[in-house]
C-alpha positions as CSV (number, residue, x, y, z in Angstrom):
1,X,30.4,-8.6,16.9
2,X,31.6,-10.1,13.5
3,X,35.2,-9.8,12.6
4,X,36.2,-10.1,8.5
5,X,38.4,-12.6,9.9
6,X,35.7,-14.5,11.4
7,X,33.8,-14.9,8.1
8,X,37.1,-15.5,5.9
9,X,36.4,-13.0,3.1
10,X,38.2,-14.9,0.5
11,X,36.0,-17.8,0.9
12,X,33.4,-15.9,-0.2
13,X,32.5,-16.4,-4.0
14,X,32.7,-13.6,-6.5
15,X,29.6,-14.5,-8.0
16,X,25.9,-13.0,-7.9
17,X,23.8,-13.4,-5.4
18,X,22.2,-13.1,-1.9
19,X,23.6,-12.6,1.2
20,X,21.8,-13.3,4.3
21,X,23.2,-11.2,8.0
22,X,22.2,-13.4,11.4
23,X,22.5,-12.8,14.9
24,X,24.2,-15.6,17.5
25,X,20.9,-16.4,17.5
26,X,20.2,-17.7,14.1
27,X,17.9,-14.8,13.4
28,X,18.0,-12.9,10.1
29,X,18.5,-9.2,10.7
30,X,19.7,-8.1,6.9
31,X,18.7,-9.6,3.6
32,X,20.7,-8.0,0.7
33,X,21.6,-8.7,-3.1
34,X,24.8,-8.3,-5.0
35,X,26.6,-8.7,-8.9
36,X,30.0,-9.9,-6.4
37,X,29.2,-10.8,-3.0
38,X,33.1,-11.0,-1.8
39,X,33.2,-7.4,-2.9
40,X,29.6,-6.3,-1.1
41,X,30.0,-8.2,1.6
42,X,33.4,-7.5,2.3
43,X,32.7,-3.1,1.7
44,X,30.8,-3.9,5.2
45,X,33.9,-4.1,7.0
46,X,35.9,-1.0,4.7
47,X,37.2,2.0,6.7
48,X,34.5,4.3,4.8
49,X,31.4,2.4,5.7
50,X,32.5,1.8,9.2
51,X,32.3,4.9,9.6
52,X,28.9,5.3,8.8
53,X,27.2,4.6,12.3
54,X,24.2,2.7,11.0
55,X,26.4,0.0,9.4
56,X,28.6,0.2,12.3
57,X,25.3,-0.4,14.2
58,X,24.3,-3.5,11.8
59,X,27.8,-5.3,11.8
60,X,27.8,-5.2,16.0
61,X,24.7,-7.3,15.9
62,X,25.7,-9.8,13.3
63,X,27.0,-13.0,14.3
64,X,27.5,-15.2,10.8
65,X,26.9,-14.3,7.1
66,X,25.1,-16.6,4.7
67,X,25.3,-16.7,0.7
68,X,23.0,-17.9,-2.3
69,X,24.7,-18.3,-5.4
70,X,22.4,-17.3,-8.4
71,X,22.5,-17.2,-12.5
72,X,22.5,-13.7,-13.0
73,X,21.8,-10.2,-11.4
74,X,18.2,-9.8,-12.0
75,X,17.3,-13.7,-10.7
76,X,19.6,-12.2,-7.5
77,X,17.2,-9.4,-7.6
78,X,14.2,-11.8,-7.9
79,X,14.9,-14.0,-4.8
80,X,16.3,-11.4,-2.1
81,X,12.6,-9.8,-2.4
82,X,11.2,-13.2,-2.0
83,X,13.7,-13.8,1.1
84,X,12.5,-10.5,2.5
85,X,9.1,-11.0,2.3
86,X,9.3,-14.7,3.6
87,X,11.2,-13.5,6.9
88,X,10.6,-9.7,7.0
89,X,14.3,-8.8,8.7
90,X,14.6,-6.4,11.3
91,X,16.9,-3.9,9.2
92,X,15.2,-4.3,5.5
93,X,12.7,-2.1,4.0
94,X,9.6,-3.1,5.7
95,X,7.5,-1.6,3.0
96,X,4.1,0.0,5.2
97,X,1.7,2.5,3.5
98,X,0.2,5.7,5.1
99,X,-3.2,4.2,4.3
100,X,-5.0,2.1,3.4
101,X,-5.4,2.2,-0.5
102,X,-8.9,1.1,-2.8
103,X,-9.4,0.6,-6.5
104,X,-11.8,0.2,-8.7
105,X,-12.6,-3.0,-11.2
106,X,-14.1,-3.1,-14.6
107,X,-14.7,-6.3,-15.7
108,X,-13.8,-6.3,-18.9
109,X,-14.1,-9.7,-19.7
110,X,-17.6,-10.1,-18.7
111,X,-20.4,-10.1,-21.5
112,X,-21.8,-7.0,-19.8
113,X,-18.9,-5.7,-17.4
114,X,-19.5,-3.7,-14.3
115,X,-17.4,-1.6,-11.9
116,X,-16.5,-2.0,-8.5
117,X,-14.9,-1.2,-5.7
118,X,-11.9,-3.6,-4.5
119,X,-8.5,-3.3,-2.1
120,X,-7.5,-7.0,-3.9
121,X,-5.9,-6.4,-7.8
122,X,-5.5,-9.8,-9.6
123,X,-4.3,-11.0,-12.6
124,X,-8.0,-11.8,-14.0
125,X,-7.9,-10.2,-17.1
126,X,-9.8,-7.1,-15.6
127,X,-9.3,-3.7,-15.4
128,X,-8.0,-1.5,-12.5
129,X,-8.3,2.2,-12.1
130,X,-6.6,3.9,-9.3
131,X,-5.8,3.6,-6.1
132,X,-7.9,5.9,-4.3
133,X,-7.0,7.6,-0.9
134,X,-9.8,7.2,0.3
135,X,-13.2,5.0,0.7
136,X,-15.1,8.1,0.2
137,X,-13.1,9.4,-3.3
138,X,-14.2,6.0,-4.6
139,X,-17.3,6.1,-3.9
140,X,-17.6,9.6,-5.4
141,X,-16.2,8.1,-9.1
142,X,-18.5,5.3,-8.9
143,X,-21.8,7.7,-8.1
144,X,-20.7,9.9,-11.2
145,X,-20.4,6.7,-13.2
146,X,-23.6,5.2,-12.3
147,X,-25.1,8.6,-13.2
148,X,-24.0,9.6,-16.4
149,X,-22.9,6.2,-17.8
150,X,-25.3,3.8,-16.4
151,X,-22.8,0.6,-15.7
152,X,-24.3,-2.3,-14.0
153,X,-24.0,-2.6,-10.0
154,X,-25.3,-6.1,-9.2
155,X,-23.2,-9.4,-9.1
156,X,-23.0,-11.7,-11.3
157,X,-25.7,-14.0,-9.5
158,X,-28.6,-11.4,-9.5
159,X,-27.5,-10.8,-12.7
160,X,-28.5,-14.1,-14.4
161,X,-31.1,-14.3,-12.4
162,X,-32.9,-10.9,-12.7
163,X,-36.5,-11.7,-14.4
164,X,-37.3,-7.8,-14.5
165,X,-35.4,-4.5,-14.0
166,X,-34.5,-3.4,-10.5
167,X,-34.7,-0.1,-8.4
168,X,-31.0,0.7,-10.0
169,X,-33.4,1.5,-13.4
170,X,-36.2,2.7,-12.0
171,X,-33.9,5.7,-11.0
172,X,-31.9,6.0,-14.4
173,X,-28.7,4.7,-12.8
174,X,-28.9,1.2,-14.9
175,X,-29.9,0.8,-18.4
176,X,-31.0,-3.1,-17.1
177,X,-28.7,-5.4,-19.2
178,X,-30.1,-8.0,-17.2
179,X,-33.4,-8.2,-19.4
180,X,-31.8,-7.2,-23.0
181,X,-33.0,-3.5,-22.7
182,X,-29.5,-3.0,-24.0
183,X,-27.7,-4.8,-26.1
184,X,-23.7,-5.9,-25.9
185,X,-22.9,-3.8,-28.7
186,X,-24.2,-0.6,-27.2
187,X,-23.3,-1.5,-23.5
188,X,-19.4,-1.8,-25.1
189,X,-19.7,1.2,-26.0
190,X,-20.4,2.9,-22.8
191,X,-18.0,1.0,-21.2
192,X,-15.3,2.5,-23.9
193,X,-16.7,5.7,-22.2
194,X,-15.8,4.8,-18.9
195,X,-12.3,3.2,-19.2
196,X,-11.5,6.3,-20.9
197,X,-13.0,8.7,-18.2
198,X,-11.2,6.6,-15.4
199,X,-7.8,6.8,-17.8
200,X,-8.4,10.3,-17.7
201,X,-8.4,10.9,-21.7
202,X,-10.8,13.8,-21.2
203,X,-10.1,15.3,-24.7
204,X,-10.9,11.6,-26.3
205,X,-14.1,11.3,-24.2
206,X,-15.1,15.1,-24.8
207,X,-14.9,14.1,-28.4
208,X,-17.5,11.1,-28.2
209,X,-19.9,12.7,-25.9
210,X,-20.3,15.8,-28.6
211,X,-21.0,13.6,-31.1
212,X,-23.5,11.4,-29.4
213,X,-25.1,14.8,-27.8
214,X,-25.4,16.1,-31.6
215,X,-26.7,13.0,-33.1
216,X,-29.3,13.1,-30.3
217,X,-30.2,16.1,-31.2
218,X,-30.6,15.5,-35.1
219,X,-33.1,12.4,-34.2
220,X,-34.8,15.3,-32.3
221,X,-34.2,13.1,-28.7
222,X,-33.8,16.3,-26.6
223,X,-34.2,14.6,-23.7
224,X,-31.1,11.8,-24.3
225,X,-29.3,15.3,-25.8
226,X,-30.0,16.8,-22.3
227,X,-28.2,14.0,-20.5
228,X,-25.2,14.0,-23.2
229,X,-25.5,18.2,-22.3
230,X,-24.9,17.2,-18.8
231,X,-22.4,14.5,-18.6
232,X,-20.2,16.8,-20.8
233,X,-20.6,20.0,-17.9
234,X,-19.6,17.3,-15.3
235,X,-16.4,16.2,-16.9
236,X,-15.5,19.5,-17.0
237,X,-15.8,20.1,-13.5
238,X,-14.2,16.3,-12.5
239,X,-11.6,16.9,-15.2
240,X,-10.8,20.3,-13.6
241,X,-9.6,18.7,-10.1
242,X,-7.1,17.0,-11.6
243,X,-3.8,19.2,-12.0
244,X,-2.1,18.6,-15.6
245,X,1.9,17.8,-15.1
246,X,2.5,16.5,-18.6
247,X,0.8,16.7,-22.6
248,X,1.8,13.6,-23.1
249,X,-0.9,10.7,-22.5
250,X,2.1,8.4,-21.3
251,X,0.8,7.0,-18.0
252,X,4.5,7.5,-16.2
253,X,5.4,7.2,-11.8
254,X,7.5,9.7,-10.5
255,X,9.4,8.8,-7.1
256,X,10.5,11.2,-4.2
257,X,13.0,10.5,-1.6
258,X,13.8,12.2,1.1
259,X,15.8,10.6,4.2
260,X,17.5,11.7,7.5
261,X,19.7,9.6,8.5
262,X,18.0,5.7,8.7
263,X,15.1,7.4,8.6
264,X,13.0,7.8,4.5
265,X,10.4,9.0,3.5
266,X,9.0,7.6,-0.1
267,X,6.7,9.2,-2.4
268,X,4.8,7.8,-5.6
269,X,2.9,10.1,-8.0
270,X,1.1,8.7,-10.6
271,X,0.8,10.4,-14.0
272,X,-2.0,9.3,-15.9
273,X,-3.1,10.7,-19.3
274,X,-0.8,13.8,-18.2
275,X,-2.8,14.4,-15.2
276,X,-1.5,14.1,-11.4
277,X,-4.1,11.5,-10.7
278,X,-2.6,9.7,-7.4
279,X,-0.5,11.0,-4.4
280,X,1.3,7.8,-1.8
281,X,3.6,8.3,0.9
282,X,5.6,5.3,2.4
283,X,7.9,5.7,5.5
284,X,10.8,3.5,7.0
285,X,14.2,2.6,8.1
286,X,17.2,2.0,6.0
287,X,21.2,1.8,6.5
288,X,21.2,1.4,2.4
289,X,22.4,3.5,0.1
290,X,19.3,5.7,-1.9
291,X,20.2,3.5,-5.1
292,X,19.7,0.5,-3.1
293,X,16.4,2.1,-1.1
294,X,15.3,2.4,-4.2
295,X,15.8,-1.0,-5.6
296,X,14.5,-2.7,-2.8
297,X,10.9,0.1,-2.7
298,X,10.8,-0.4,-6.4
299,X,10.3,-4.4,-5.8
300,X,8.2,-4.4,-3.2
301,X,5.7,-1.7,-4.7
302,X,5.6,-3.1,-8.3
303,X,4.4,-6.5,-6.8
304,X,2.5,-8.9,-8.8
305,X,-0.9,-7.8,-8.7
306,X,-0.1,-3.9,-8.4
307,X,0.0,-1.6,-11.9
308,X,3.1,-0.7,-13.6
309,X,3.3,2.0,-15.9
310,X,5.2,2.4,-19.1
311,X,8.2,5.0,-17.4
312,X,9.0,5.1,-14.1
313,X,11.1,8.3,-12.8
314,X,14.0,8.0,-10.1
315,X,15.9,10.9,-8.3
316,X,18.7,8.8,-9.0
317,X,20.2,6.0,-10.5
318,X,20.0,2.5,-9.4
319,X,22.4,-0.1,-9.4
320,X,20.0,-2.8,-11.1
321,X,18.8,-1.0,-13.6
322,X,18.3,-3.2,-16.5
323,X,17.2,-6.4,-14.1
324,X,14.6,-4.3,-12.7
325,X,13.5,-3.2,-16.1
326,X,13.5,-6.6,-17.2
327,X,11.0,-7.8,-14.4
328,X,9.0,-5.4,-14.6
329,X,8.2,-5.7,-18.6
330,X,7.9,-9.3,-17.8
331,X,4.8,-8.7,-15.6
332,X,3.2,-6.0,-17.0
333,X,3.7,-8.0,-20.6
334,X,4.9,-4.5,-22.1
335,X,8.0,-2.3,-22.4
336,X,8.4,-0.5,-19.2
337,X,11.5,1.9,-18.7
338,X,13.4,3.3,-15.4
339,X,14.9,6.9,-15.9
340,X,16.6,9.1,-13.7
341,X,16.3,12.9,-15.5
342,X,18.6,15.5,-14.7
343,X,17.0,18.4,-16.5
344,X,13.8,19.6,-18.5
345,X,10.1,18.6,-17.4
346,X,11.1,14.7,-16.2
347,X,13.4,16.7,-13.8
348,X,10.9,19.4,-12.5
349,X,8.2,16.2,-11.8
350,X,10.8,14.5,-9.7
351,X,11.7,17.4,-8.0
352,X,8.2,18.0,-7.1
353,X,8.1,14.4,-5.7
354,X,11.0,15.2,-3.9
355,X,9.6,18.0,-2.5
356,X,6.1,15.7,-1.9
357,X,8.5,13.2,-0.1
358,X,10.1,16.2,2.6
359,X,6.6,17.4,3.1
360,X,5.7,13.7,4.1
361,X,8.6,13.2,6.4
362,X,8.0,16.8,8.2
363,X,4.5,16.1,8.1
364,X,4.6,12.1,10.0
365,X,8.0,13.6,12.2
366,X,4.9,16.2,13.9
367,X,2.4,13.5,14.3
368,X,5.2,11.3,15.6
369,X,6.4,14.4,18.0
370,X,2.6,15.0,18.8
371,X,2.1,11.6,19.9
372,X,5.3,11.4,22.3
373,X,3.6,14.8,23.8
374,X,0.3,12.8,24.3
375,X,2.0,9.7,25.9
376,X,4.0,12.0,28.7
377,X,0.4,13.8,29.1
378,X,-0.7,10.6,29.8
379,X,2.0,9.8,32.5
380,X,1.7,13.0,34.4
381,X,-1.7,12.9,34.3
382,X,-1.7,9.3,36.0
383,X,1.3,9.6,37.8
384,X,2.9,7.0,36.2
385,X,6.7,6.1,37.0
386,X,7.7,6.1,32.7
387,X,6.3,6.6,29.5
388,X,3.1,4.0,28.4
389,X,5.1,2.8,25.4
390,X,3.1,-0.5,25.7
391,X,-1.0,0.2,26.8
392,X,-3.3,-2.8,26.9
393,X,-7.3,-2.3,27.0
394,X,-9.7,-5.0,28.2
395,X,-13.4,-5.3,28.2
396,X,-16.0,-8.5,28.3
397,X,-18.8,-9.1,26.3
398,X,-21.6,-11.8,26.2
399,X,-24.7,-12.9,24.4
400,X,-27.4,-12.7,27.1
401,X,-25.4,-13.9,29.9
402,X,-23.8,-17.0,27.4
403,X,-20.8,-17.2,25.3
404,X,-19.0,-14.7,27.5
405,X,-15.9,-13.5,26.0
406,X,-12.9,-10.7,26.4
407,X,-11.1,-9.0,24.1
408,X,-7.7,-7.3,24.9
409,X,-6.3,-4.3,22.4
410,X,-2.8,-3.3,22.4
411,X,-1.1,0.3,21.4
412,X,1.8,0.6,21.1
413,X,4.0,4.0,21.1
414,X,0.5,5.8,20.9
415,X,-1.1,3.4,18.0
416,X,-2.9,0.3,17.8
417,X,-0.8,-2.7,17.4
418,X,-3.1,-5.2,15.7
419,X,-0.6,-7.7,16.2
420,X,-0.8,-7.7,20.1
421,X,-5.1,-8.0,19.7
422,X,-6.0,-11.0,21.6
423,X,-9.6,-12.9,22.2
424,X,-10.1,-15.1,25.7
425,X,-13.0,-17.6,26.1
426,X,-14.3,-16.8,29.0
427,X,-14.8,-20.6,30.8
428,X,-14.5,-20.6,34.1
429,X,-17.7,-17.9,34.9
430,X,-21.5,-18.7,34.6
431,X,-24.0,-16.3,33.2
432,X,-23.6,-12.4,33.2
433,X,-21.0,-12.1,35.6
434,X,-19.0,-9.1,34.3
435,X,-16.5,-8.8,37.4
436,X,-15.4,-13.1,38.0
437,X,-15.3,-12.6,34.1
438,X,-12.7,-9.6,33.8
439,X,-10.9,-11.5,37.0
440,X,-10.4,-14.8,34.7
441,X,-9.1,-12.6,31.6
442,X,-6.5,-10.4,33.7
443,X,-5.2,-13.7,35.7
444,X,-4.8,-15.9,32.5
445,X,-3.0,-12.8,30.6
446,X,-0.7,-11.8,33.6
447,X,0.2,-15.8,33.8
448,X,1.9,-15.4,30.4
449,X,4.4,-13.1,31.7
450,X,6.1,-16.1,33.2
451,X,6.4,-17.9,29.5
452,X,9.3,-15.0,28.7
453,X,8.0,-14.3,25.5
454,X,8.5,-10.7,24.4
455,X,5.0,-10.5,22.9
456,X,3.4,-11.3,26.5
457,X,5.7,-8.8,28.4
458,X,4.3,-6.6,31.0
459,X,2.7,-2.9,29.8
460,X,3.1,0.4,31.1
461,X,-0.5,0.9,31.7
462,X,-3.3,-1.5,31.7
463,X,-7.2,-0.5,31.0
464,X,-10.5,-1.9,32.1
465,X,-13.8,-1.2,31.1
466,X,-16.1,-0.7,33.6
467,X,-16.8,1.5,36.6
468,X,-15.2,1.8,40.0
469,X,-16.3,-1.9,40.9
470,X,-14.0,-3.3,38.3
């Protein structure tokens, strides 16, 4: 364990910057940022944090204490979420989402721009609406779109080289750009239609609809009225599921937190055009304060490529206020504010996300509960001597008795650990030979045991395809 002696306190400078916590090993378990790092570091070692058992915890493992002088706070800010994401530490946020997230491009910059669905976002000049929870929630926008508003499906290759409309018209889903049976003009101004239906600015979009459904009307077109008559009964009912948290068309993020102990539980709910349009819940472990949680979250969620709206709304205040407003206007090229409300209608949405955030910690602390039931199931079932923390699956597979390969799937603590997956080239077995095959995969693995290396350490329980001759 590190003593304050050991490190010499008063060497340390009392400037900003980054501090760095490593084991006797060399490893870095902590990466944290500070405005005086002789006063942070040195709070480590205070009577009222050592009494906190997770710091307590942390300082036992540490062996030395590195530092980074930098310019300023926010530059501090700036490089200790660069650190973390260059050597993800042990005891930092290790920011992981419940799932896994999709959004939806508009190509804006495109002559004729299109909309589709993508889990990349990119500083390309295009629009991104979103993210959805779900493939299928996607794919149920992009069917209404393609519908009512007639947007353009194919890439840009078929595009150019399209000679005559596709199936996509044929249907009334495309109003074929591709072979000028709409011009730019017009096609701008359905996509207008669109970005405002994915911004959810219902009343804006209600507004255009009813005039083109009247003017189509006037020029006696009952049958492009009919469609207008239609697209505006849909809205309504897609406009409907959305729940309204705001009047004000200020697209805003409210953040939960909820924590026991280490243990957090982090919510974001996105406010766009008033309406509660996106729910995410993020879990991990943290001996920070929730100011610093917050800090740390707040840089890792708001990275490059991800949206940032005009207000963002903490539970509570955070050290770096100002540097983190400051970033974040700097890429999102726009004003963007950080407030912590304590009463009024700011205060009852982060309540709400507070709430959100218990619901999601309850909620994974059952699954997580569930799953320990399942794995001592498992145990008595097989009469197992402990718990099958660490479960490894085999199975062989071949192209006609050629190319014969195995594949080996880890789970760990009930859920797959795509970090322990594994592929073997199968080279000491000719043809179909299923049995010499599995023999070559399980010798080779169980050889690695001998190399020491944690990631080739022995399982609980090991599974083989295959029937009794295996």
């Amino acid at each position: 364990m590190i003593s304050s002696a050991k490190i010499k306190l008063e060497d340390l400078p009392r400037a900003s910057g980054v501090y760095l916590m490593k084991n006797a090993k060399g490893e870095i378990l902590y990466i944290g940022k500070a405005a005086n790092l002789r006063t942070r570091v040195s709070s480590y070692f205070s009577k009222e944090e050592q009494e906190r058992f997770q710091i307590r915890f942390l300082v036992s493992k540490v062996d030395s204490i590195e530092t980074v002088i930098t310019a300023n706070a926010k530059e501090a800010l700036l490089l200790e979420n660069t650190l973390i994401k260059k050597h993800r530490p042990r005891y930092n946020i290790d920011l992981k989402d419940d799932k896994s997230y999709v959004s939806l491009k508009l190509s804006v910059r495109d002559a004729f721009p299109r909309l589709y669905v993508t889990r990349r976002l990119k500083k390309d000049g295009s629009l991104y609406f979103g993210p959805y929870a779900s493939a299928w929630a996607c794919r149920e926008v992009t069917d209404f779109i393609e519908k009512y508003f007639r947007l353009r499906t194919c890439s840009d290759h078929e595009f150019r080289n399209r000679v005559r409309p596709c199936l996509q018209y044929q249907i009334h889903r495309c109003d074929a750009p591709c072979v000028g049976y709409i011009n730019s003009e017009e096609y701008a101004k359905v996509v207008r239609q669109v970005k405002l239906f994915l911004e959810g600015k219902s009343d804006e979009l209600k507004k255009i609809v009813t005039g083109l459904m009247q003017a189509a009307a006037e020029r006696e077109a009952f049958e492009e009225a009919k469609n207008y008559r239609d697209l505006l009964c849909e809205m309504e009912r897609t406009f409907e599921k959305q729940q309204v948290v705001s009047h004000h068309n200020l697209s805003r993020d409210v953040i939960g937190l909820y924590r026991e102990g280490e243990a957090a539980a982090v919510v974001v709910l996105g406010v766009r055009g008033g309406n509660l349009q996106e729910s995410r819940h993020f879990h991990f472990k943290s001996h920070e304060s929730d100011g610093e949680i917050l800090a740390s979250f707040l840089l890792q969620y708001y990275a490059e490529e991800h949206f940032i709206p005009a207000e963002i709304l903490l539970p509570c205040e955070v050290e770096d206020r100002i540097a983190l407003e400051e970033i974040f206007s700097e890429r999102a090229g726009r004003k963007v504010e950080l407030h912590s409300p304590q009463r009024g209608a700011k205060f009852d949405l982060v309540k709400m996300a507070a709430e959100n955030a218990k619901q999601a910690f309850v909620s994974r602390g059952l699954k997580e509960k569930n799953l320990e039931d399942a794995l001592a199931d498992l145990q008595r079932r097989l009469g197992l001597s402990q718990v099958p923390q660490t479960i490894e699956c085999y199975d062989i597979s071949n192209i006609q008795g050629r190319e014969s390969v195995g594949s080996m799937v880890t789970f760990r603590g009930g859920k797959p650990d795509k970090h322990g997956y594994r592929h073997f080239k199968i080279k000491g077995v000719v043809g179909a030979d299923d049995f010499a095959s599995m023999y070559e995969l399980l010798s080779r693995r169980l050889k690695r045991v001998s190399s020491g290396a944690s990631e080739w350490a022995l399982p609980e329980l090991i599974l083989i395809d295959g029937g009794k001759g295996q």
